[in-house]
N, CA, C and O atoms as a Maestro MAE file, in Angstrom:
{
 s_m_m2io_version
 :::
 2.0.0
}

f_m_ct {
 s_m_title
 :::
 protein
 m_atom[308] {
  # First column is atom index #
  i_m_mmod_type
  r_m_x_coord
  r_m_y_coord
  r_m_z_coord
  i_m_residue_number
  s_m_chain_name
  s_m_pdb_residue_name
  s_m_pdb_atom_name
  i_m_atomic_number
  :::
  1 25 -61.009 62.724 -204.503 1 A "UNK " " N  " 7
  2 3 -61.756 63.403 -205.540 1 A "UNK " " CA " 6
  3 2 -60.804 63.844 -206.651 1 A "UNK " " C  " 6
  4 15 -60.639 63.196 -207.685 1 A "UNK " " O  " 8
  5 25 -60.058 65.241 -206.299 2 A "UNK " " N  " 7
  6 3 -59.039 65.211 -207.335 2 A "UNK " " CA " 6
  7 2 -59.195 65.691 -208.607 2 A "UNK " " C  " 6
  8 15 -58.250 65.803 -209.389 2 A "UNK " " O  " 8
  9 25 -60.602 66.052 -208.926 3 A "UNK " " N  " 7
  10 3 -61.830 66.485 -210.234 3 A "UNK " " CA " 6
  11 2 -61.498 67.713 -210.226 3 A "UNK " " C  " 6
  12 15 -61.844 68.171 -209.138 3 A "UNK " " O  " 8
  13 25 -60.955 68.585 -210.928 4 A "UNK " " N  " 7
  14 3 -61.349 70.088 -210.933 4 A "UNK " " CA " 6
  15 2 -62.684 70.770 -211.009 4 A "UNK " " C  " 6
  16 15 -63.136 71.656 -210.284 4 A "UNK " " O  " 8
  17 25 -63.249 70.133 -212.102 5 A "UNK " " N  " 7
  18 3 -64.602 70.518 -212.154 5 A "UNK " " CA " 6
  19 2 -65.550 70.734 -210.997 5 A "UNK " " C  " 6
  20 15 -66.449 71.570 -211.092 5 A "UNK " " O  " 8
  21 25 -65.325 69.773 -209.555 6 A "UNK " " N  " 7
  22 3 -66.233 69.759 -208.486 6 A "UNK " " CA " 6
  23 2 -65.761 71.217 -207.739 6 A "UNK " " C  " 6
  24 15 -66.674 71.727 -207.090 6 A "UNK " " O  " 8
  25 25 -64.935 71.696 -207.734 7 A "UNK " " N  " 7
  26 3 -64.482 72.735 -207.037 7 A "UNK " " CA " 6
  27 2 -65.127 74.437 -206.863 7 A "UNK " " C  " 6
  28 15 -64.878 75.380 -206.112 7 A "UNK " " O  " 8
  29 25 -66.238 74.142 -208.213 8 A "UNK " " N  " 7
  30 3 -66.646 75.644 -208.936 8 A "UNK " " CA " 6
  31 2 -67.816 75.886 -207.739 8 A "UNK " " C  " 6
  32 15 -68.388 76.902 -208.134 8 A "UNK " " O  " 8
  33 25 -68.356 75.540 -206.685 9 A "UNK " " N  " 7
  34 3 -69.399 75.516 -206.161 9 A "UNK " " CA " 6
  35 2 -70.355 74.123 -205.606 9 A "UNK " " C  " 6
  36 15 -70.652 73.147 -206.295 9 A "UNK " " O  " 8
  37 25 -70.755 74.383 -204.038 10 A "UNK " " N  " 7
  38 3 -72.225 73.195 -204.322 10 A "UNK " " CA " 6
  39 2 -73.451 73.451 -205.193 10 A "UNK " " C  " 6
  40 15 -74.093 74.476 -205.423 10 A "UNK " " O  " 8
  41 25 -73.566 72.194 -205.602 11 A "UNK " " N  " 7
  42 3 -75.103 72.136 -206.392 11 A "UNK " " CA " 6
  43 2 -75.952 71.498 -205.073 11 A "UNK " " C  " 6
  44 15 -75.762 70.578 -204.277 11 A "UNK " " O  " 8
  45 25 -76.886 72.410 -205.280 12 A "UNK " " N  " 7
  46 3 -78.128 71.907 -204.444 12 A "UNK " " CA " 6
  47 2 -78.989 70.754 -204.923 12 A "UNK " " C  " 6
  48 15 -79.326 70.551 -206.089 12 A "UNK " " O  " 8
  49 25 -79.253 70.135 -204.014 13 A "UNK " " N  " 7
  50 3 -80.136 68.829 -204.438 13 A "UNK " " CA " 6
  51 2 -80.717 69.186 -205.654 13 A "UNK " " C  " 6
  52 15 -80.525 68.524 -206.674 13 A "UNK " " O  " 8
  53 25 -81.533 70.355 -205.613 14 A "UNK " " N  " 7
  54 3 -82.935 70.240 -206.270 14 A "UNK " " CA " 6
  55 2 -81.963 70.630 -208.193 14 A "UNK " " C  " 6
  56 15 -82.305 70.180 -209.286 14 A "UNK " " O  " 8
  57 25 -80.768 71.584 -207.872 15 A "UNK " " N  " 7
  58 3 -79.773 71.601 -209.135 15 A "UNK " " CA " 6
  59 2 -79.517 70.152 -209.875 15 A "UNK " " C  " 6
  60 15 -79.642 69.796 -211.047 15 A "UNK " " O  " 8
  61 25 -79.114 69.490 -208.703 16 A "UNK " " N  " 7
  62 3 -78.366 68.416 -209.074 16 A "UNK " " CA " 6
  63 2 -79.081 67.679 -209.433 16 A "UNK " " C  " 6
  64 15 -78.702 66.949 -210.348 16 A "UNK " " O  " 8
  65 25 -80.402 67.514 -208.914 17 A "UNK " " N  " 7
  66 3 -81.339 66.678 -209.853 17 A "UNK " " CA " 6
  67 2 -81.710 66.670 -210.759 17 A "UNK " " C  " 6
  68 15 -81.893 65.711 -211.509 17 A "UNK " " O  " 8
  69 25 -82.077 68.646 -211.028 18 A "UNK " " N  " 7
  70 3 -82.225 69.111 -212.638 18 A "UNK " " CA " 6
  71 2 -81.310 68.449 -213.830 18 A "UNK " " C  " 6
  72 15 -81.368 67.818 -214.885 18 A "UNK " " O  " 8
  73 25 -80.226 69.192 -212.672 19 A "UNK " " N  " 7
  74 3 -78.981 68.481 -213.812 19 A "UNK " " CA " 6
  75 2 -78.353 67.086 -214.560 19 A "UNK " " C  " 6
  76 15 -77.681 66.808 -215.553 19 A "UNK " " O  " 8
  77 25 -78.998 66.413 -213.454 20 A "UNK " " N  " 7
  78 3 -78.954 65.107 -213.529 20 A "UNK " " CA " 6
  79 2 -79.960 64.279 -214.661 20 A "UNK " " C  " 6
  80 15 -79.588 63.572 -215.598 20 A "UNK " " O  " 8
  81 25 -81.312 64.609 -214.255 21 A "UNK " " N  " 7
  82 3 -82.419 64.597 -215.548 21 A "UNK " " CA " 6
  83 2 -82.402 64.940 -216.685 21 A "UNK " " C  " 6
  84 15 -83.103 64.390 -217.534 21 A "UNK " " O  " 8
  85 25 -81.496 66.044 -216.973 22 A "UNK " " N  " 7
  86 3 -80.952 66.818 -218.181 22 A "UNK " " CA " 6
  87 2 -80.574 66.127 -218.824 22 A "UNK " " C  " 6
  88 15 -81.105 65.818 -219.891 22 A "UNK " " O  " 8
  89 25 -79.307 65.563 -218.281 23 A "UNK " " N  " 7
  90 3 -78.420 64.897 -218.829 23 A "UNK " " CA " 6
  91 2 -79.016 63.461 -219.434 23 A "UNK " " C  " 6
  92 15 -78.837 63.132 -220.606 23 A "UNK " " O  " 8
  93 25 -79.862 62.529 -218.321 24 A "UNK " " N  " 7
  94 3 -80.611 61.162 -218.596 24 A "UNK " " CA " 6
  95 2 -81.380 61.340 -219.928 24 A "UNK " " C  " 6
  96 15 -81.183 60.660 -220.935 24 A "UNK " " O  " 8
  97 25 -82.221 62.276 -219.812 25 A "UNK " " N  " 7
  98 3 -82.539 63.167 -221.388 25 A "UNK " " CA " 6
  99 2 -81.758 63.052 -222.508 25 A "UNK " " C  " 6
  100 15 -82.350 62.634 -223.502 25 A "UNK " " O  " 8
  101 25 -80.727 63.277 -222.612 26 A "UNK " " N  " 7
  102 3 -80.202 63.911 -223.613 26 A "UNK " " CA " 6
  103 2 -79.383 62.800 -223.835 26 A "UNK " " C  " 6
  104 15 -79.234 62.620 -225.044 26 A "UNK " " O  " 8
  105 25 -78.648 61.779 -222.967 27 A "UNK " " N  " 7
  106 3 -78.117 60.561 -223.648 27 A "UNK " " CA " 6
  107 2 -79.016 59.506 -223.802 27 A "UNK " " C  " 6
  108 15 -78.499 58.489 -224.264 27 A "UNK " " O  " 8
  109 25 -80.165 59.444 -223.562 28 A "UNK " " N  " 7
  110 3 -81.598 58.964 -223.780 28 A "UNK " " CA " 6
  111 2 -82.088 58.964 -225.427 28 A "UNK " " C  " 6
  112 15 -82.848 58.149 -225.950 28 A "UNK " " O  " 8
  113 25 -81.401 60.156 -226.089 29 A "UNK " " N  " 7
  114 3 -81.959 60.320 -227.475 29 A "UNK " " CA " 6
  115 2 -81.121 59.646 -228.146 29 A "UNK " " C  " 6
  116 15 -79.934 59.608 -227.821 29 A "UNK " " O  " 8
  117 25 -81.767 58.790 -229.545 30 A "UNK " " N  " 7
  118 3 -81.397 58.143 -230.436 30 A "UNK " " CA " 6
  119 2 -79.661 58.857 -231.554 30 A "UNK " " C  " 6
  120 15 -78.622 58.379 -232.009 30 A "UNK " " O  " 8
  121 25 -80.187 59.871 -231.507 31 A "UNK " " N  " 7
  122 3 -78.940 60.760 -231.789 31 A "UNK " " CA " 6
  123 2 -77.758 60.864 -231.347 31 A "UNK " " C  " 6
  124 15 -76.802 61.284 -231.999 31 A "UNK " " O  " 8
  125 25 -77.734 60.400 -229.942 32 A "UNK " " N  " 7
  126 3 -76.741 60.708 -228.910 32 A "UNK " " CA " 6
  127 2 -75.677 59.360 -228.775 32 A "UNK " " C  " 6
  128 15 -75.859 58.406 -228.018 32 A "UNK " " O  " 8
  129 25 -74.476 59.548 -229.749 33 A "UNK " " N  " 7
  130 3 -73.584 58.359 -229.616 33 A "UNK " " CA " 6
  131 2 -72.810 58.091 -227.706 33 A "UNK " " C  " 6
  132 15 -71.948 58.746 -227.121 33 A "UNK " " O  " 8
  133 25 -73.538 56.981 -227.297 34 A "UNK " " N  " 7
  134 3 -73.612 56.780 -226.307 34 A "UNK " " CA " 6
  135 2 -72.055 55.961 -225.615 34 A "UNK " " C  " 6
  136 15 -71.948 55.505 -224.477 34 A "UNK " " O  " 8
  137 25 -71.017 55.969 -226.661 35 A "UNK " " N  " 7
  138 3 -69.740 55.627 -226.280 35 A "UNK " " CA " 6
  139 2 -69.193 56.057 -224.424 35 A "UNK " " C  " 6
  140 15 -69.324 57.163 -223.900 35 A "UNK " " O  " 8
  141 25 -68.600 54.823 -223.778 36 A "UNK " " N  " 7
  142 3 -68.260 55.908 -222.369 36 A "UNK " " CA " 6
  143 2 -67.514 56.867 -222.464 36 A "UNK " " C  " 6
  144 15 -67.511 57.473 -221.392 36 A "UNK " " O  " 8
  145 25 -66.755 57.406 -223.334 37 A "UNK " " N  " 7
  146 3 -66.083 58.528 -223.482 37 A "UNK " " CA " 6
  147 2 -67.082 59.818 -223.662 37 A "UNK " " C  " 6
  148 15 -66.891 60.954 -223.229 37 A "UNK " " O  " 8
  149 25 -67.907 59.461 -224.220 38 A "UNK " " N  " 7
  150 3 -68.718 60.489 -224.887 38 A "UNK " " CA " 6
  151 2 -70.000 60.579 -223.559 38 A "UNK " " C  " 6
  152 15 -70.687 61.580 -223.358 38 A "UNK " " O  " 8
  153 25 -70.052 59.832 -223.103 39 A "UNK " " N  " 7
  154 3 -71.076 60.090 -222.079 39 A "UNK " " CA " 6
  155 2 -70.312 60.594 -220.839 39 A "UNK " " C  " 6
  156 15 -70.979 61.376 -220.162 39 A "UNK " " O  " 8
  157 25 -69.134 60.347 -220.401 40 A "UNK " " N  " 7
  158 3 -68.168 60.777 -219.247 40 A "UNK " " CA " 6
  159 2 -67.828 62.732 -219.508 40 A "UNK " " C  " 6
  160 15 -67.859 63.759 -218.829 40 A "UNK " " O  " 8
  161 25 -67.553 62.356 -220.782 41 A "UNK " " N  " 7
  162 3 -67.205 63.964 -221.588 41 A "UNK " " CA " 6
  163 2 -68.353 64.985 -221.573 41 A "UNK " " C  " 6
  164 15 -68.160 66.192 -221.424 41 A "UNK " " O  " 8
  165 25 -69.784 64.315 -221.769 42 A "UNK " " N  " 7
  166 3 -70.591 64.995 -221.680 42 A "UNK " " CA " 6
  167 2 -71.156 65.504 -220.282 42 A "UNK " " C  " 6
  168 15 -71.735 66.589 -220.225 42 A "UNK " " O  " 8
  169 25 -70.995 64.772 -219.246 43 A "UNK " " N  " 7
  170 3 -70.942 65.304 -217.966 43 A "UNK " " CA " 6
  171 2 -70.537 66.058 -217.684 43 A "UNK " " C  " 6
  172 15 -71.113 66.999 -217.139 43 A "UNK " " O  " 8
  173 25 -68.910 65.953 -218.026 44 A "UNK " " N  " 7
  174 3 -67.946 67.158 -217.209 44 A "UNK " " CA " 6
  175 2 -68.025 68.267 -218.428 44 A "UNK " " C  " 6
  176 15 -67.406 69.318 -218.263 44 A "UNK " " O  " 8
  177 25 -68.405 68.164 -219.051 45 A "UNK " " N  " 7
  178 3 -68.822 69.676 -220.386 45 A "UNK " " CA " 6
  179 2 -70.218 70.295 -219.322 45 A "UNK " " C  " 6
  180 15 -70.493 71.495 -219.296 45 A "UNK " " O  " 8
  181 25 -70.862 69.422 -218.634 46 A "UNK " " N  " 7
  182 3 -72.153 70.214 -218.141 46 A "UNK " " CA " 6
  183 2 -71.878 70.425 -216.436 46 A "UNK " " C  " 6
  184 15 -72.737 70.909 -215.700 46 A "UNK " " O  " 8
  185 25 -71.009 70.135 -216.131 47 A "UNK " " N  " 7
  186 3 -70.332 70.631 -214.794 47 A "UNK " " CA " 6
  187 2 -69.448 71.968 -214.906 47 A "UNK " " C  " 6
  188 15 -69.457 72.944 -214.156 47 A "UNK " " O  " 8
  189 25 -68.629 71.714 -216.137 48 A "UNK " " N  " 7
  190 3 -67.499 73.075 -216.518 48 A "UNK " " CA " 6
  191 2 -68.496 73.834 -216.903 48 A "UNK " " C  " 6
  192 15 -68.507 74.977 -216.446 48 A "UNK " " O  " 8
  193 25 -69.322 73.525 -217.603 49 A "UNK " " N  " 7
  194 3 -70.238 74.692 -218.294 49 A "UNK " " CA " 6
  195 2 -71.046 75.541 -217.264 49 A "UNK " " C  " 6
  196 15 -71.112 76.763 -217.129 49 A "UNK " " O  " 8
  197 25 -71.619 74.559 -216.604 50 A "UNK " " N  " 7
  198 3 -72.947 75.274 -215.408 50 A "UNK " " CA " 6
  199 2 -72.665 75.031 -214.518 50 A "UNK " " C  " 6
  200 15 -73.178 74.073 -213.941 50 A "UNK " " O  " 8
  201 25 -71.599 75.865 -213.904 51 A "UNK " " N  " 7
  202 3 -71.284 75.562 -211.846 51 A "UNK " " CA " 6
  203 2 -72.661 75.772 -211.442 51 A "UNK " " C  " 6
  204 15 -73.710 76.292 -211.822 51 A "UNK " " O  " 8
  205 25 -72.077 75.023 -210.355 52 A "UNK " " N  " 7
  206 3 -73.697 75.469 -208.882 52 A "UNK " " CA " 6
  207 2 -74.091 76.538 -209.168 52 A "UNK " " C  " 6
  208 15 -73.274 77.289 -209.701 52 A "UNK " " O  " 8
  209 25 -75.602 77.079 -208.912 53 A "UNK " " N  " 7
  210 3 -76.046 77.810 -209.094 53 A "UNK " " CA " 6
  211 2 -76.333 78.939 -209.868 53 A "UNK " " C  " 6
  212 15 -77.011 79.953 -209.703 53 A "UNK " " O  " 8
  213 25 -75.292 78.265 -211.186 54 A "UNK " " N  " 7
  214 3 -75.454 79.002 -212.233 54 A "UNK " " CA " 6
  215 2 -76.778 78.273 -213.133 54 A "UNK " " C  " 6
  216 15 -77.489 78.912 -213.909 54 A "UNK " " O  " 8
  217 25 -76.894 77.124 -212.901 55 A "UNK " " N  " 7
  218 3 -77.873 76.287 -213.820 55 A "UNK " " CA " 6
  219 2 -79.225 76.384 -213.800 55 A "UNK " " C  " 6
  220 15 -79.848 75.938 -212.837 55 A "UNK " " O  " 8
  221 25 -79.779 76.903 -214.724 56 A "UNK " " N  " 7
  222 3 -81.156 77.000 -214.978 56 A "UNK " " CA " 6
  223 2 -81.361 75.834 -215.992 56 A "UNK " " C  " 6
  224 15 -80.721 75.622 -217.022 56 A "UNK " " O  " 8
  225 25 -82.811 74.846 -215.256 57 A "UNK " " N  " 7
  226 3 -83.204 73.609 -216.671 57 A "UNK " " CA " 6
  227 2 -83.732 74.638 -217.751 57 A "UNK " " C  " 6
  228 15 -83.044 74.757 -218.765 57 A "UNK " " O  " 8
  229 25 -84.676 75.257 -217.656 58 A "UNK " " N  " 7
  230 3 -85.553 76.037 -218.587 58 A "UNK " " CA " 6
  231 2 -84.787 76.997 -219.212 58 A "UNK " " C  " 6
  232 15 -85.069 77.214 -220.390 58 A "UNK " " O  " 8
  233 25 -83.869 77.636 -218.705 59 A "UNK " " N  " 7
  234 3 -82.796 78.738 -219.719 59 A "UNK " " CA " 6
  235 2 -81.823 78.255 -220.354 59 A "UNK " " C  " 6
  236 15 -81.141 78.898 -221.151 59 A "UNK " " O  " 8
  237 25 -81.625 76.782 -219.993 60 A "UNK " " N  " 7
  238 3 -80.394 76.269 -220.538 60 A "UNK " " CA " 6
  239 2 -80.357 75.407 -221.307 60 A "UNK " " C  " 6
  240 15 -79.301 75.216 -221.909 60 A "UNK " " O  " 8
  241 25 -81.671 74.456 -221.599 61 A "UNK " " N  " 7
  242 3 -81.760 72.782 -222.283 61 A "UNK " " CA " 6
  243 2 -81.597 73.292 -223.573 61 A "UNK " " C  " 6
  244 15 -81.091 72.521 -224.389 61 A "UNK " " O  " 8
  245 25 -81.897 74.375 -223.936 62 A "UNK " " N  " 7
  246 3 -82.111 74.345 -225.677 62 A "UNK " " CA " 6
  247 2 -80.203 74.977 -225.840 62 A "UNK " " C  " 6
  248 15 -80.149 75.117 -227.062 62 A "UNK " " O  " 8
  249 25 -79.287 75.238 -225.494 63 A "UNK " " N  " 7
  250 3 -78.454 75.400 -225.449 63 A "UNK " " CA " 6
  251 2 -77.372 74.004 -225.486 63 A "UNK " " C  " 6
  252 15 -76.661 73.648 -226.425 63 A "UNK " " O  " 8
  253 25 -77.506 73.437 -224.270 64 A "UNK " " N  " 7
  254 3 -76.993 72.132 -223.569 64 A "UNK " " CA " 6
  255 2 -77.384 70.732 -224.928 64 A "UNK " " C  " 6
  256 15 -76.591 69.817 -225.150 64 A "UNK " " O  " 8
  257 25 -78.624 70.874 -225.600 65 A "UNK " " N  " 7
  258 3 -78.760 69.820 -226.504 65 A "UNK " " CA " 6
  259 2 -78.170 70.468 -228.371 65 A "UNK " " C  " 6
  260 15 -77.842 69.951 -229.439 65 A "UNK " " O  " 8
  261 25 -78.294 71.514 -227.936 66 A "UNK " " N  " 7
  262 3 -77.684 71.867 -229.471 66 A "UNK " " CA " 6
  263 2 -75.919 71.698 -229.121 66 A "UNK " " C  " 6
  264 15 -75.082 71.578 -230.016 66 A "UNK " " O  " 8
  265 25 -75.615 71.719 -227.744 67 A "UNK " " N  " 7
  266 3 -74.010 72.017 -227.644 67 A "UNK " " CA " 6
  267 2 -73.870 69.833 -227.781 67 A "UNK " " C  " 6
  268 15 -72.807 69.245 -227.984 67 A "UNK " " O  " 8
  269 25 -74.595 69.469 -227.682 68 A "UNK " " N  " 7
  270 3 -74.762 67.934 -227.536 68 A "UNK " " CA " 6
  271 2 -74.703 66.913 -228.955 68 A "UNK " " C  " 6
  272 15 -74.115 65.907 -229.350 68 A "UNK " " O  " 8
  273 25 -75.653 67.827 -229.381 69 A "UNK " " N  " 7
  274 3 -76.048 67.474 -231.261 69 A "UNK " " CA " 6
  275 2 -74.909 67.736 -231.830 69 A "UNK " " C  " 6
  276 15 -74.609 66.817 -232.593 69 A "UNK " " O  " 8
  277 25 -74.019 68.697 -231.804 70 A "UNK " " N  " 7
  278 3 -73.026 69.077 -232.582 70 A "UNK " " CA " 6
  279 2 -71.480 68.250 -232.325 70 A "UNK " " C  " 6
  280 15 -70.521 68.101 -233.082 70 A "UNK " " O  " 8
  281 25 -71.852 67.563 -230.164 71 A "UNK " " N  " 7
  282 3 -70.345 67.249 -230.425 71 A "UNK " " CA " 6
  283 2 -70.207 65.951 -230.099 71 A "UNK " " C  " 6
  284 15 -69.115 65.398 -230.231 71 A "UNK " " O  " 8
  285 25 -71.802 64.998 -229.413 72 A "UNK " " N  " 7
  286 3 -71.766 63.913 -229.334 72 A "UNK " " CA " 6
  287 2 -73.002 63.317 -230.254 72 A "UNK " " C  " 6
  288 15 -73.735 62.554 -229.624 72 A "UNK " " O  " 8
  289 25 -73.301 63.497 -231.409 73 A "UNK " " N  " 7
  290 3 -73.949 62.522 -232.191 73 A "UNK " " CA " 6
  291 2 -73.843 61.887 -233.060 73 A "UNK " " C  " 6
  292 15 -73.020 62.363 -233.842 73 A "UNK " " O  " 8
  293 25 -74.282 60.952 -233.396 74 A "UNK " " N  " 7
  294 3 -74.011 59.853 -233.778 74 A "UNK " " CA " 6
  295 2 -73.834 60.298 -235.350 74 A "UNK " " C  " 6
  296 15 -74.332 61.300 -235.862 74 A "UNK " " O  " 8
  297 25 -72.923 59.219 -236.058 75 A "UNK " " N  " 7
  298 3 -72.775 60.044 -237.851 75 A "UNK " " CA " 6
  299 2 -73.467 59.656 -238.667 75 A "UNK " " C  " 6
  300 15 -73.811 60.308 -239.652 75 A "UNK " " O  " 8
  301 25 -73.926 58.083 -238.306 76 A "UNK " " N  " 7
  302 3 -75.302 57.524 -239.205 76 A "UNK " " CA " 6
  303 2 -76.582 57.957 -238.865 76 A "UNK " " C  " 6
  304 15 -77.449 57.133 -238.577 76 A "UNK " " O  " 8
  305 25 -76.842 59.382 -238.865 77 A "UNK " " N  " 7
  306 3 -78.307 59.899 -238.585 77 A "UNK " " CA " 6
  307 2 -78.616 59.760 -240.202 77 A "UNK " " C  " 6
  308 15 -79.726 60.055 -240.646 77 A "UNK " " O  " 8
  :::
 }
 m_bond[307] {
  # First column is bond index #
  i_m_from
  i_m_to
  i_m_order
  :::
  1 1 2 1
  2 2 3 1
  3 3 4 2
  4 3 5 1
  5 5 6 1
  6 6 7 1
  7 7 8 2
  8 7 9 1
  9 9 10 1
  10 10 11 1
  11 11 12 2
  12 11 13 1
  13 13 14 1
  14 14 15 1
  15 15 16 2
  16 15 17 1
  17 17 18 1
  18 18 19 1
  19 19 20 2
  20 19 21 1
  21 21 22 1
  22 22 23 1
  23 23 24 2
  24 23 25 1
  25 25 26 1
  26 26 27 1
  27 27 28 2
  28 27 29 1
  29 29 30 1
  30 30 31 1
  31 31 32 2
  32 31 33 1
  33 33 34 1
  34 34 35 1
  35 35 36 2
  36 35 37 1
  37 37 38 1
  38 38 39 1
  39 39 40 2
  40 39 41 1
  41 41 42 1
  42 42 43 1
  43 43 44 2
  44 43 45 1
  45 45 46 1
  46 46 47 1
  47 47 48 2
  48 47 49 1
  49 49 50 1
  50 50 51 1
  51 51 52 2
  52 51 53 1
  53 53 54 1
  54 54 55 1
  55 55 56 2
  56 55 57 1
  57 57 58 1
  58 58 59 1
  59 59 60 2
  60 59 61 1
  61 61 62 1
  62 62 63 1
  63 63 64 2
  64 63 65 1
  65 65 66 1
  66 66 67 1
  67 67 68 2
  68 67 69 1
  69 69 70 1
  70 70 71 1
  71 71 72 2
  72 71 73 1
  73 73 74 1
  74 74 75 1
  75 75 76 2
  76 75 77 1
  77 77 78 1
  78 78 79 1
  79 79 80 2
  80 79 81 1
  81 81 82 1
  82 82 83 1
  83 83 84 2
  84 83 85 1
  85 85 86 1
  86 86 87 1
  87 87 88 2
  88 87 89 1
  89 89 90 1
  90 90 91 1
  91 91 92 2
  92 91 93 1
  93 93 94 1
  94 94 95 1
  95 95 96 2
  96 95 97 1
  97 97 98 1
  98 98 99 1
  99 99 100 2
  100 99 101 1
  101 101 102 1
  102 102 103 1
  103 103 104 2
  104 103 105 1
  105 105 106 1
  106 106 107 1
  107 107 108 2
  108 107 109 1
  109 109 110 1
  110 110 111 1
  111 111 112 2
  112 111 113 1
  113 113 114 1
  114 114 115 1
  115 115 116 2
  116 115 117 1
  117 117 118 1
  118 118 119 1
  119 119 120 2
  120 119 121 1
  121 121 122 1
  122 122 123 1
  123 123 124 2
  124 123 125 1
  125 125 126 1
  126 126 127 1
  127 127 128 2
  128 127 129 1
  129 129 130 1
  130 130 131 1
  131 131 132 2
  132 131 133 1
  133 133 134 1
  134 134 135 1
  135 135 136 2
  136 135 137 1
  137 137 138 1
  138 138 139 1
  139 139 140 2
  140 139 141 1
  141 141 142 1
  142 142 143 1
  143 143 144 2
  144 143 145 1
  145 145 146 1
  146 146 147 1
  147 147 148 2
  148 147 149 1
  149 149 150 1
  150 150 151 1
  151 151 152 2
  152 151 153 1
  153 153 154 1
  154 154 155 1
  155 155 156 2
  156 155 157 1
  157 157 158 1
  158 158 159 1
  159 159 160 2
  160 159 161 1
  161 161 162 1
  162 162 163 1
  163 163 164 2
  164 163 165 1
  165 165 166 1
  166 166 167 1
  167 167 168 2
  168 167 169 1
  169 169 170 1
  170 170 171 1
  171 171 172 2
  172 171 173 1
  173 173 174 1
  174 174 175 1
  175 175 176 2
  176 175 177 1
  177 177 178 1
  178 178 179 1
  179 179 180 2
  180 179 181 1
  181 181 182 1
  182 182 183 1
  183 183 184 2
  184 183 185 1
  185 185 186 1
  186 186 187 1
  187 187 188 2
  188 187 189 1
  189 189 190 1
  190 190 191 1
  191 191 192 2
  192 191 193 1
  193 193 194 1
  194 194 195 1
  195 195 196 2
  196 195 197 1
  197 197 198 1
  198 198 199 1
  199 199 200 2
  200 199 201 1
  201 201 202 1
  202 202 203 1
  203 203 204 2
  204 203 205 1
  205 205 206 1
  206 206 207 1
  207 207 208 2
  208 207 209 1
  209 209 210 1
  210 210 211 1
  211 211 212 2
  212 211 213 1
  213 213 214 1
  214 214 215 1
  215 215 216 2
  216 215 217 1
  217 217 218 1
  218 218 219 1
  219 219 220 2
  220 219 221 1
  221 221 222 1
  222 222 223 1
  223 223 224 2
  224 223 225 1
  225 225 226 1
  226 226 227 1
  227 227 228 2
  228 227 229 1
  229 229 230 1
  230 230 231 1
  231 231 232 2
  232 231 233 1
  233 233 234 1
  234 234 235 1
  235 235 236 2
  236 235 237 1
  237 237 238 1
  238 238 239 1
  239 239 240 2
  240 239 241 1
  241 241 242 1
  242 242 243 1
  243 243 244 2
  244 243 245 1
  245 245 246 1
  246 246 247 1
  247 247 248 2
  248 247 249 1
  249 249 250 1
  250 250 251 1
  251 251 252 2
  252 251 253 1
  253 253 254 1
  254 254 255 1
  255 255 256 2
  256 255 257 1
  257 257 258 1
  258 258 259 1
  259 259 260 2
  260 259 261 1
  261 261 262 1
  262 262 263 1
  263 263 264 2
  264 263 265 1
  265 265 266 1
  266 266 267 1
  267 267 268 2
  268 267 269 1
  269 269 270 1
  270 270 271 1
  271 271 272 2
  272 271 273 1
  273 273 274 1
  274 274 275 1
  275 275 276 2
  276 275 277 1
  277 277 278 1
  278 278 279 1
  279 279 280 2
  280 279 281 1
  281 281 282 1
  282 282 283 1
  283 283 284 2
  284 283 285 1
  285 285 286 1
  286 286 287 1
  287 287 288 2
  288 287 289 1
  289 289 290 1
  290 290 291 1
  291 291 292 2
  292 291 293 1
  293 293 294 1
  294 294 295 1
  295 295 296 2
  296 295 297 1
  297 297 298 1
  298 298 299 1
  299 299 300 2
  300 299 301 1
  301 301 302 1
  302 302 303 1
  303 303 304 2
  304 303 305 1
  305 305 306 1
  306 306 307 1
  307 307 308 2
  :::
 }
}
């Protein structure tokens, strides 16, 4: 493993799925420059950001896509 990021806590299934959907979401949008850097980066920004059981979908998406818009989108909007 070797990841720092995995270390902050388990995510529970039902987290990890949230979190997981979140994410399919949000590099899903036309906005979202989908480079593998930028999609790898955007993972571990939402692992460092929201350890286990800190993650709420509903308290957090409008946060998580504005932190998204600003640092992975695309410049020809």
């Amino acid at each position: 493993m070797g990841s720092s990021f995995f270390t902050k806590g388990t995510f529970e299934p039902e987290e990890l799925g949230a979190l997981k959907s979140l994410f399919d979401e949000i590099i899903a949008q036309p906005w979202f420059d989908k480079t593998p850097q930028n999609v790898e980066s955007f993972a571990k920004y939402l692992f460092e950001t929201f350890p286990a059981v800190h993650f709420d979908p509903r308290k957090h998406r409008s946060i998580i896509e504005t932190s998204a818009r600003m640092f992975y989108a695309r410049d020809d909007r």
